[in-house]
N, C-alpha and C positions, 0 to 999 in steps of 0.2 A: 666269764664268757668273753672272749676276744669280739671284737666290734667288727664286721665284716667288710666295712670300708676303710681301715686304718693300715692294711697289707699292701693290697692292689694300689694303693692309692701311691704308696712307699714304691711299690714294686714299678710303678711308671715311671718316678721321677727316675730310679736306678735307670731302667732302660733308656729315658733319653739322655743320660751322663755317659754313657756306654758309645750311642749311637752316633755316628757320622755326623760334625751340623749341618744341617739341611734338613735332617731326614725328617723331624717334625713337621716343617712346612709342608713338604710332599702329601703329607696325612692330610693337614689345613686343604693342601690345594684341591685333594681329593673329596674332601667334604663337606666345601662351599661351592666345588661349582666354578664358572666364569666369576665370582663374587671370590673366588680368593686366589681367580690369579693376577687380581689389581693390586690385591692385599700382595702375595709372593711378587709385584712388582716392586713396590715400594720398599720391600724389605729389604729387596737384592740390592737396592738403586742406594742405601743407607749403607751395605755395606761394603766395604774395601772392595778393591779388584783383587 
């Protein structure tokens, strides 16, 4: 019997190998609130222009 977290789990990392970068954070920004657009400040501020 296949373990029902071992797929979806696979199948996320795929999607964000796939996905634009960024596109994770947007999730984060969407799901902490004002609490993660300090977090998506920091992150941008670290990386390159």
């Amino acid at each position: 019997m296949r373990s029902p977290h071992g797929f979806p789990r696979y199948r996320v990392q795929e999607q964000v190998l796939t996905r634009p970068p960024g596109y994770h954070r947007r999730l984060n920004l969407a799901r902490r609130g004002r609490f993660g657009i300090i977090l998506l400040y920091h992150q941008h501020s670290r990386l390159p222009p």
